[in-house]
C-alpha positions, 0 to 999 in steps of 0.5 A, spaced: 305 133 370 311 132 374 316 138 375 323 133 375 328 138 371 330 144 373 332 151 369 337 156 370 337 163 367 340 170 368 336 176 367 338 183 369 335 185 376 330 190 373 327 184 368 326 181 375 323 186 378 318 186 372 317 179 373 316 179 381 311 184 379 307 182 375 307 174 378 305 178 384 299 182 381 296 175 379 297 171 384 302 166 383 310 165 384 315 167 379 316 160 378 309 159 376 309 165 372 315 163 368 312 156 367 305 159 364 309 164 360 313 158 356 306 154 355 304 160 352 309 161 347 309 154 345 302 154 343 302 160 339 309 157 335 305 151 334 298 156 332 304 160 327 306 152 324 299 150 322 297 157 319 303 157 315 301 150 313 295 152 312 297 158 307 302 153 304 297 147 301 292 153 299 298 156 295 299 151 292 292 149 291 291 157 287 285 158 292 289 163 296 295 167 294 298 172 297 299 179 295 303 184 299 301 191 302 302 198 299 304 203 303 299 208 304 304 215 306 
């Protein structure tokens, strides 16, 4: 894919420290990292809305429902 826009963002210097480090201890770029980061997070958010349109057609069909945890203290 082509990279033709560019994002800026500030973070605190420790953040970047964290960043280099951990960028750094696989081989990659921060940039990189970064880039790999959000491709992460937007699979995950798009697994979260198929599970929750999953649990939705199943409540409404009264195959599932959902029951909420007790507390054992």
């Amino acid at each position: 894919m082509k990279k033709n826009t560019k994002i800026h963002f500030w973070v605190e210097s420790e953040y970047k420290s964290i960043l280099e480090k951990q960028a750094n201890s696989e081989g990659l770029t921060i940039s990189q990292y970064c880039r790999n980061k959000l491709i992460e997070n937007s699979q995950i958010i798009k697994i979260e809305d198929i599970v929750e349109k999953i649990l939705y057609i199943l409540e409404n069909r009264k195959i599932y429902k959902e029951v909420p945890l007790k507390n054992s203290k």
